[in-house]
C-alpha positions in Angstrom: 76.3 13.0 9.1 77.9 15.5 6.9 79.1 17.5 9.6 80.6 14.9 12.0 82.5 13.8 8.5 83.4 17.6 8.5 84.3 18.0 12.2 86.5 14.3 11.8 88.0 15.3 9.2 89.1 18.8 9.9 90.3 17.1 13.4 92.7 14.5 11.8 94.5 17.6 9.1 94.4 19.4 12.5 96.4 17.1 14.4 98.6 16.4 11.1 99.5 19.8 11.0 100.2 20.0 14.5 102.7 17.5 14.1 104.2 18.9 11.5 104.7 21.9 13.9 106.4 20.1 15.9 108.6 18.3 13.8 109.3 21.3 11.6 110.3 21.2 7.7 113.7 18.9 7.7 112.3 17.0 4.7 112.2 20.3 2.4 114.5 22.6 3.6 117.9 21.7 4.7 119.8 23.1 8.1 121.8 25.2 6.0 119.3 27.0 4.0 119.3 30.2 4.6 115.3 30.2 5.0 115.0 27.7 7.0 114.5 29.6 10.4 111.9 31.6 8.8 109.9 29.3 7.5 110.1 27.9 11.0 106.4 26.3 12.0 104.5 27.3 15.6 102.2 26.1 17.5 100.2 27.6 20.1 97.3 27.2 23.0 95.2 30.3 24.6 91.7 30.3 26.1 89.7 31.5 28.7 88.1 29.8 32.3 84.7 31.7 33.7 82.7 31.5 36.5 78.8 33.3 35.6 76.5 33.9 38.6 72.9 35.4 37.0 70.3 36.2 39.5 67.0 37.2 38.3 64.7 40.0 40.1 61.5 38.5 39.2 60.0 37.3 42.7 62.3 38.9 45.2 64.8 37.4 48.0 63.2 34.1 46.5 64.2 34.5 43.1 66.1 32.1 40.8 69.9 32.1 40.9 72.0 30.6 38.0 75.4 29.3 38.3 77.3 29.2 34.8 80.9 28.0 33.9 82.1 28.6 31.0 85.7 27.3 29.3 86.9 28.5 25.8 90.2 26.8 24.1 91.7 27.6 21.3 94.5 25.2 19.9 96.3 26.8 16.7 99.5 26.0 14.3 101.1 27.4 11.6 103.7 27.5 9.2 105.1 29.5 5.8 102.1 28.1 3.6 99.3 26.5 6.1 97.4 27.4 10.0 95.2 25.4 11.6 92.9 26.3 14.5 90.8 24.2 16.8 88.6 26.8 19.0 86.2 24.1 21.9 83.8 25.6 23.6 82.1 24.4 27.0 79.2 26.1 28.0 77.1 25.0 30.7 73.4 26.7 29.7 70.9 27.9 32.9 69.1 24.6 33.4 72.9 23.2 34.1 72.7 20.8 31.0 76.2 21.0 28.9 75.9 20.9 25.0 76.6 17.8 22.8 80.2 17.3 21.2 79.0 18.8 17.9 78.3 21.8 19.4 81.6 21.8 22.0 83.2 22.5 18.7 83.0 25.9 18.7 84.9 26.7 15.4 87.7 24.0 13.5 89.8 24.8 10.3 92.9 25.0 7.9 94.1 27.7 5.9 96.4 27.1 3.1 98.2 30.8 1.5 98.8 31.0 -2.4 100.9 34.4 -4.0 97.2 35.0 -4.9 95.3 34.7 -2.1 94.1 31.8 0.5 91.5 28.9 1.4 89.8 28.0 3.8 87.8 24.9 4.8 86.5 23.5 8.2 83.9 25.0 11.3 83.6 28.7 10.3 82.0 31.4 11.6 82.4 34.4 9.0 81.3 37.8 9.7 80.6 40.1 6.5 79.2 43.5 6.8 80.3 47.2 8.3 78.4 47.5 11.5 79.5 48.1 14.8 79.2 44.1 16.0 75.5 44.2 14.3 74.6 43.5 10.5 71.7 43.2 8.4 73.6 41.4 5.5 75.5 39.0 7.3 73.9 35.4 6.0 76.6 32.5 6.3 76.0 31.5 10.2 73.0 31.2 12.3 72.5 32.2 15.8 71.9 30.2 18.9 69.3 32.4 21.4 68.7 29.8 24.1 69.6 31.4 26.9 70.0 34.9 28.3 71.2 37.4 25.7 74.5 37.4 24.8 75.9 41.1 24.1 78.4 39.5 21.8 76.9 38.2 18.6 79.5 36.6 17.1 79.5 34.4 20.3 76.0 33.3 19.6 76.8 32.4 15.8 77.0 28.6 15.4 80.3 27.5 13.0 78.8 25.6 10.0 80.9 23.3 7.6 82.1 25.6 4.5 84.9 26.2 1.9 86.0 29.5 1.5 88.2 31.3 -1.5 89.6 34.7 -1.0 91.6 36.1 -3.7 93.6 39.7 -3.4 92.4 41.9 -6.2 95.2 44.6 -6.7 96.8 46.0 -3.4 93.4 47.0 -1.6 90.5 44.4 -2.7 89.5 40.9 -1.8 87.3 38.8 -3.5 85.2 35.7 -1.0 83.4 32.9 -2.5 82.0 30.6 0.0 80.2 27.1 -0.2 78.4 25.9 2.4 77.0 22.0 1.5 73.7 22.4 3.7 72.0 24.7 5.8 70.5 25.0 9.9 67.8 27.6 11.0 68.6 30.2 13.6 67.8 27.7 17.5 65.8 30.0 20.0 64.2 28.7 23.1 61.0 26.9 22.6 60.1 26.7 26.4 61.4 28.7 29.9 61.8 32.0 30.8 63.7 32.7 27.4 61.4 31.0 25.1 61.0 33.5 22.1 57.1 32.0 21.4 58.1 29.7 18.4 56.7 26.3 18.6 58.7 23.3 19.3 59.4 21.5 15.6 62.2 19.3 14.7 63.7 20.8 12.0 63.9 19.0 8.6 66.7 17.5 7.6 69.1 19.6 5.4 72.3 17.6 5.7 72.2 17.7 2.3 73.2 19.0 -1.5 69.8 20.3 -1.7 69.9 22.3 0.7 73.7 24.0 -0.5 74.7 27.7 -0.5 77.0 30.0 -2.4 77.8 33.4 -1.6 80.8 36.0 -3.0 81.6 39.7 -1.6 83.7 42.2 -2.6 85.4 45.0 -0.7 88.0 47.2 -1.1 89.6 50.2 0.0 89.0 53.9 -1.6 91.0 56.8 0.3 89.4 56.7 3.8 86.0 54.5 2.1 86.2 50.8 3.1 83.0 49.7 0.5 81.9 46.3 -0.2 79.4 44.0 -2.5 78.0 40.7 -2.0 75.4 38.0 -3.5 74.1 34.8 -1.8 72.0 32.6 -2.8 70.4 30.5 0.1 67.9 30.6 2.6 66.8 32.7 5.1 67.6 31.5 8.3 64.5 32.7 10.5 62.5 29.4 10.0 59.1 29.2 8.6 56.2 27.1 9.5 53.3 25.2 7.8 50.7 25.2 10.4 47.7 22.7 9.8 44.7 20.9 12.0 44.6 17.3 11.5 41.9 15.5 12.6 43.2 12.5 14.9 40.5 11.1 16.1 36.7 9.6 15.7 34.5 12.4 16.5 34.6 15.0 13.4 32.3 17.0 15.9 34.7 16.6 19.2 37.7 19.5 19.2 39.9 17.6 21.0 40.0 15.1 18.5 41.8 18.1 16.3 45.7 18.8 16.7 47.7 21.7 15.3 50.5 20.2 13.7 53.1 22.8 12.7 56.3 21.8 9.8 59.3 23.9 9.7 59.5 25.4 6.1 63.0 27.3 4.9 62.4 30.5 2.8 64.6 30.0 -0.4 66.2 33.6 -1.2 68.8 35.4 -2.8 70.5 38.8 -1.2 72.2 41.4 -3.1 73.8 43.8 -0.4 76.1 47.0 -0.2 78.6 48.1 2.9 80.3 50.9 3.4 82.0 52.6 6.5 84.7 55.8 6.8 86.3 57.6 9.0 86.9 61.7 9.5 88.3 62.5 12.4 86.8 61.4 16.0 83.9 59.7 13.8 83.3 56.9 12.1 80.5 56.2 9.8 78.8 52.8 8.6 76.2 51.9 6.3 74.4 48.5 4.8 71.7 47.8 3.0 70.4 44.7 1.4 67.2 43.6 -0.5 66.0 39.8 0.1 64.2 38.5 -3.0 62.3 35.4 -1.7 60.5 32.6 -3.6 57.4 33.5 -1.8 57.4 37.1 -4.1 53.8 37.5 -4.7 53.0 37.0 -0.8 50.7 34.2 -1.1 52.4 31.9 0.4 52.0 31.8 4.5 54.7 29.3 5.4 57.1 31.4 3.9 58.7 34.9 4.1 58.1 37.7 1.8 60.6 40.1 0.2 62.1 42.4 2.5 64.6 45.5 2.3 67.1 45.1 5.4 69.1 48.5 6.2 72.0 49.8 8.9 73.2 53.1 9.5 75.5 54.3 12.6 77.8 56.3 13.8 81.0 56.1 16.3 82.9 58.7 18.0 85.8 58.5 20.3 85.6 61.7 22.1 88.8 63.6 21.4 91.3 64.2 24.3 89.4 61.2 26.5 89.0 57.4 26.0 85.3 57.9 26.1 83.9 55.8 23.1 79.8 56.4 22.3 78.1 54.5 19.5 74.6 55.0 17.9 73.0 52.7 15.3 70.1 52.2 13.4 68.7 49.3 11.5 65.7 48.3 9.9 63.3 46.2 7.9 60.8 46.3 5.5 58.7 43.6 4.4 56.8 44.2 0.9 53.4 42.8 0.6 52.7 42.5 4.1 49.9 40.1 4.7 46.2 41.6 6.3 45.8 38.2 7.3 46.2 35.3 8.2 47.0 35.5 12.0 49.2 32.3 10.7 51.6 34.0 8.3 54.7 34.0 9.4 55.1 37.7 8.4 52.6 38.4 10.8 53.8 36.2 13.6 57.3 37.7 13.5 56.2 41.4 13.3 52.6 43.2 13.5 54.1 45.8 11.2 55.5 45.7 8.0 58.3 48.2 9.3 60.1 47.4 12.0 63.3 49.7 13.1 65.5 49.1 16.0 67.7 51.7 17.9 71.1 50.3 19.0 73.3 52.7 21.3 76.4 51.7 23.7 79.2 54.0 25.9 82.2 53.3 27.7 84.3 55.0 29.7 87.2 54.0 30.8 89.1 55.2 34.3 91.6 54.3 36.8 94.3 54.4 33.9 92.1 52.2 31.8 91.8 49.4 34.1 88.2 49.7 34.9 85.5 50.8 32.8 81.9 51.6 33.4 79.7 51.4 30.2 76.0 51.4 29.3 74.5 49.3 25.9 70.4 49.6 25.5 67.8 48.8 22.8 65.3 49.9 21.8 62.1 48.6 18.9 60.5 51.9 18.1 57.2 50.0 16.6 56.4 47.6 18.7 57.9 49.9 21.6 60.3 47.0 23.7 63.5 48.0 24.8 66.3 46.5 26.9 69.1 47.9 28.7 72.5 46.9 30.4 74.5 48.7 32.1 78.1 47.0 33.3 81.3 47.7 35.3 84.7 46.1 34.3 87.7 45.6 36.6 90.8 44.3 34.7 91.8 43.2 38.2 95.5 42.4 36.5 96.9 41.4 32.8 95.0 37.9 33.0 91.9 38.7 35.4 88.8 40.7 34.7 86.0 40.8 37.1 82.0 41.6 35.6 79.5 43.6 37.1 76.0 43.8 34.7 72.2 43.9 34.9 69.9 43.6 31.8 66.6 45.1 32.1 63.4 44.3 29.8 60.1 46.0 29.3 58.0 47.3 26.1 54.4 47.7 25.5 51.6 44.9 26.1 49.8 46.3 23.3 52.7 45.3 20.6 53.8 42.3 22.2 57.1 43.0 21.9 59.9 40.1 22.6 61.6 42.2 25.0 57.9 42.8 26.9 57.6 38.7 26.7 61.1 38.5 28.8 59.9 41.6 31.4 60.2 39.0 33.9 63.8 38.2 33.0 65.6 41.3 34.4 68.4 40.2 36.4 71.8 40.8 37.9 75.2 39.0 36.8 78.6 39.0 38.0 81.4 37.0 36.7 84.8 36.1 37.2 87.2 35.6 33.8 90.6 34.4 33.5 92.1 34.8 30.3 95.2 32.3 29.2 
């Protein structure tokens, strides 16, 4: 309820706005001010239109073959003091199904500008941290994995109803405090070829002041060091589950009359984190860490997620003389108190090690006076040994067209169980067509 008040509301200042775009400012400045062409108010519409065809390697000639449109609009105004933005997003999924109007809202909000600094309020997503498109200490959105992965992240963030204060501190800082009134786990396939092995729970309902969060960061700018601070108080947004047997029938001594019944529990936790990133010459270097102090800190708890320690470290070079950009990053985990048993701790079910540590390397090279490009992203879990790799080619076929040429490949060890092992079956070939607006 509280976000269809949210998206409603937003929608109507939207449109208010938009009107007063078009209508511009007669009623406070006169024709003859001398500000009045500046303060002038604009409005404006850009998007994109895609055609995705994904065809999967798993059974030969007779393999599956996925059709996917996609359609992204973006509706802004603004003026001196306030900007508005209504982003709609229509993605038809593989099994053809499109999403609900909720969720065709991809991001809604106004902006109002003080001398001091400026709010916002609406459909955010908000991305915090120093990594190269990846962040361990980003907590404010949660992601949507229920279809084939997405290389973009930010794309797979779902925009969630918040208020958010930034104030300029001097000539180089910002201050962010955020609000959000409730909270929504991450969504990952329950069932298909992407299901990610989590059972299918309805979530409980958090549309509500219990279920608030508050967050504030701090960055600012040192010489060539862009460092940053922040604190929120929440939950964690990987979901946790209370897993019982209920006995549901007559026969105490029959096993069918059992039934594993599994609740969705959210991990209360607070997150102190650190950011960093600088440049010296061709390279650039980035760095977070951030320690997760749950209310489940003595481990006994199964339902619920243990402290952890969440770290990032990369590297990017732009190879000097060339257009040749290669990045490498590294981020990891580690979970304190990591359970022996049981099998039903969702510790253990997300990881069967207690340090996990992920590889993350991408290159691009551009040619053909930077209208194609030919690049080459992988992964890669060093303990439980899955990896994944996509290689693409990009043909900016003119200003407004760009044609996509990828594959993703899975694999990993049976012995770890990695996710990527679980989707081995899901290599598979893509092209797309995009037309940008």
């Amino acid at each position: 309820m509280i976000r269809k008040i949210t998206i409603l509301g937003c929608a109507l200042l939207l449109a208010a706005q938009l009107a007063i775009a078009d209508e511009g400012f007669d009623d406070i400045f006169s024709q003859d001010a001398p500000e009045a062409e500046l303060r002038s108010p604009n409005a404006s519409i850009s998007g994109e239109l895609s055609l995705d065809l994904a065809y999967y390697l798993d059974d030969g000639w007779n393999s599956e073959v996925n059709v996917s449109p996609y359609a992204l609009l973006t509706i802004s105004a603004a003026s001196q003091f306030l900007e508005g933005a209504l982003v709609l997003e229509l993605d038809a999924n593989e099994s053809g199904e499109t999403a609900a109007l909720s969720d065709v809202i991809d991001e809604l909000y106004l902006k109002a500008y003080f001398p001091f600094g400026y709010l916002t309020a609406g459909l955010l997503k908000v991305e915090w941290g120093k990594g190269d498109g990846v962040h361990v200490i980003d907590p404010l959105n949660p992601f949507v994995q229920t279809g084939r992965v997405e290389t973009d992240l930010f794309r797979m963030k779902r925009a969630e109803a918040m208020v958010m204060m930034s104030v300029y501190l001097g000539e180089n800082g910002l201050l962010e405090t955020v609000y959000k009134p409730h909270f929504h786990p991450h969504e990952t396939a329950v069932a298909g070829r992407w299901s990610a092995g989590a059972p299918d729970v309805e979530p409980p309902d958090t549309d509500s002041l219990e279920y608030g969060r508050g967050a504030a960061r701090l960055t600012a700018t040192f010489g060539s060091f862009d460092l940053g601070v922040l604190y929120y108080y929440g939950f964690l947004h990987e979901p946790g589950y209370k897993i019982e047997t209920v006995f549901t029938g007559t026969n105490p001594f029959d096993p069918t009359h059992y039934q594993v019944v599994y609740t969705m529990v959210p991990t209360r936790a607070h997150l102190a984190g650190f950011e960093g990133a600088t440049a010296l010459g061709p390279f650039t270097f980035r760095a977070e860490m951030g320690y997760w102090l749950t209310e489940d800190r003595d481990g006994d708890r199964p339902e619920l997620y243990n402290d952890r320690f969440v770290y990032l470290g990369g590297i990017d070079i732009l190879v000097p003389g060339t257009s040749i950009f290669a990045s490498v990053q590294v981020t990891g985990a580690y979970v304190s108190d990591f359970p022996d048993g049981p099998d039903t701790d969702v510790d253990r079910l997300a990881s069967s090690d207690p340090h996990t540590t992920t590889i993350i390397g991408a290159v691009e090279i551009p040619f053909a006076r930077d209208t194609m490009k030919i690049g080459l992203n992988g992964l890669y879990e060093v303990e439980e040994e899955g990896y994944m790799i996509i290689p693409e080619y990009r043909w900016n076929v003119v200003d407004d067209l760009e044609i996509l040429l990828s594959a993703q490949i899975f694999g990993g060890s049976e012995i770890e169980e990695s996710l990527y092992y679980q989707w081995d079956e899901n290599d598979n070939i893509r092209i797309m067509a995009k037309y940008m607006f």
